[in-house]
C-alpha positions as CSV (number, residue, x, y, z in Angstrom):
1,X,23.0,-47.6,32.7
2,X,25.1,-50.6,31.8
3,X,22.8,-52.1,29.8
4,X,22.7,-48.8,27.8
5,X,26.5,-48.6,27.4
6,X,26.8,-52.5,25.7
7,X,24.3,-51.9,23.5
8,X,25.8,-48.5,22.5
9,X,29.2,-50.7,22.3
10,X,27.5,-53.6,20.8
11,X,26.0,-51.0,18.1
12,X,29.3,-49.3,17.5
13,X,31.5,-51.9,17.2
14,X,28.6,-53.6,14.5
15,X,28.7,-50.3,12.9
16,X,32.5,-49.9,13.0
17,X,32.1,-53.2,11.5
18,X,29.7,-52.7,8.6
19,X,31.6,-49.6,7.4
20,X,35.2,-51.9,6.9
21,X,32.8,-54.6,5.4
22,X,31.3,-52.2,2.9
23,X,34.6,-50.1,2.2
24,X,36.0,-53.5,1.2
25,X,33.5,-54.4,-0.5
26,X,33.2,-51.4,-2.4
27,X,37.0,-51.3,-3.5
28,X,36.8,-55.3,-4.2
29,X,34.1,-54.3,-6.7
30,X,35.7,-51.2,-8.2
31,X,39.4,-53.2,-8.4
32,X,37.5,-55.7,-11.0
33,X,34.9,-53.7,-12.9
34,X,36.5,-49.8,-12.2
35,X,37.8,-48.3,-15.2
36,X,41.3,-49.4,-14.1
37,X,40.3,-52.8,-12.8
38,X,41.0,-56.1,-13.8
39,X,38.6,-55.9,-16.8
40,X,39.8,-53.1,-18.1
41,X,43.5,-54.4,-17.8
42,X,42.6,-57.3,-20.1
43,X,40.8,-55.1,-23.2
44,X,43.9,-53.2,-22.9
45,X,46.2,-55.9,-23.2
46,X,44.2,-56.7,-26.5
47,X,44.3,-53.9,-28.0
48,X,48.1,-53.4,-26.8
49,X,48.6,-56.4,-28.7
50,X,46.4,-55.5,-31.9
51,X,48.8,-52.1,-32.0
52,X,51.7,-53.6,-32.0
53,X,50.6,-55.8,-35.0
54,X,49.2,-52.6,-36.8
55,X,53.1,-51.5,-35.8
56,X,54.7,-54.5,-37.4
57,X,52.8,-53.4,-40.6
58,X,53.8,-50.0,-40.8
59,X,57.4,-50.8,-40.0
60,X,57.5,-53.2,-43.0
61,X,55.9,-50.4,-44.8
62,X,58.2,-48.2,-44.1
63,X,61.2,-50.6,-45.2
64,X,59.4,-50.9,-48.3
65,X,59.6,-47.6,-48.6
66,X,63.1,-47.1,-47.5
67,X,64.5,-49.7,-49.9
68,X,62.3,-47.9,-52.7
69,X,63.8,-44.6,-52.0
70,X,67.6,-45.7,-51.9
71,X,67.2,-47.1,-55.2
72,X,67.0,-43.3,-56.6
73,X,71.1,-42.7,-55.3
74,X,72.8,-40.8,-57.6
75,X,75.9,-43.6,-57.3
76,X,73.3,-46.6,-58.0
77,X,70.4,-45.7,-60.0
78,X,67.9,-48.3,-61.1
79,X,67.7,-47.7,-65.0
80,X,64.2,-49.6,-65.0
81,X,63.1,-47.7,-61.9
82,X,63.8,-44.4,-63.0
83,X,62.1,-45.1,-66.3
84,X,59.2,-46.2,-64.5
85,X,59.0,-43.2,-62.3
86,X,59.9,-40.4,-65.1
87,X,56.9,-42.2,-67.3
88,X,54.4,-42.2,-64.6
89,X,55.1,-38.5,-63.7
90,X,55.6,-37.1,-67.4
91,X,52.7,-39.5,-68.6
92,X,54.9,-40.8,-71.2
93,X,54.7,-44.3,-73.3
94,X,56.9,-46.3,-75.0
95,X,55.7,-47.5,-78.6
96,X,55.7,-50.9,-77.0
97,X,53.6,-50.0,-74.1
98,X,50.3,-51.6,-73.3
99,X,48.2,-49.1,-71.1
100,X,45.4,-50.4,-68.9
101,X,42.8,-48.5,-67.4
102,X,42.1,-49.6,-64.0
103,X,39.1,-48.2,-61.9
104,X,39.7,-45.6,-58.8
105,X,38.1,-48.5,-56.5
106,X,40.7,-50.9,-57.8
107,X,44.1,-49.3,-57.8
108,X,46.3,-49.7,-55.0
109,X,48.7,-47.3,-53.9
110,X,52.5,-47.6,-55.7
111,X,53.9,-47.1,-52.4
């Protein structure tokens, strides 16, 4: 009989044993490779920091933009500007005017 209850401790402590182990092991693995692991945090930090470059774009964009639009105040009106505009939405020309005629693929947006 006591021979019988080492190895039934023997086994159950080895067993109690092997199950930490492979917990451990099993989270150790999943903290690197999981889809929140270690890995994962670096891709994210890449394309955290292609984003914000996109960002730094669009807010200069939008500056752009901004500075465009308060041009068209009714206090301070760009005479060239407004000329500009009221031509390209009337489809006027000027006697003087040259007009090239640029492909779809080529033309950039005027904003």
């Amino acid at each position: 009989m006591i021979v019988r209850t080492r190895i039934r401790s023997l086994i159950f402590n080895l067993s109690l044993w092997l199950i930490a182990a492979g917990a451990v092991a099993y989270f150790g693995y999943h903290s690197i490779h999981g889809e929140r692991g270690l890995r994962a945090h670096r891709s994210f930090e890449t394309e955290i920091a292609n984003l914000n470059g996109k960002l730094q774009e669009l807010v200069a964009e939008r500056e752009a933009l901004e500075l465009r639009v308060g041009q068209f105040e009714p206090s301070a009106v760009d005479r060239d500007l407004l000329d500009e505009e009221a031509r390209r939405s009337l489809g006027w020309m000027a006697p003087n005017d040259r007009i090239l005629i640029i492909p779809a693929s080529l033309q950039r947006s005027a904003f």
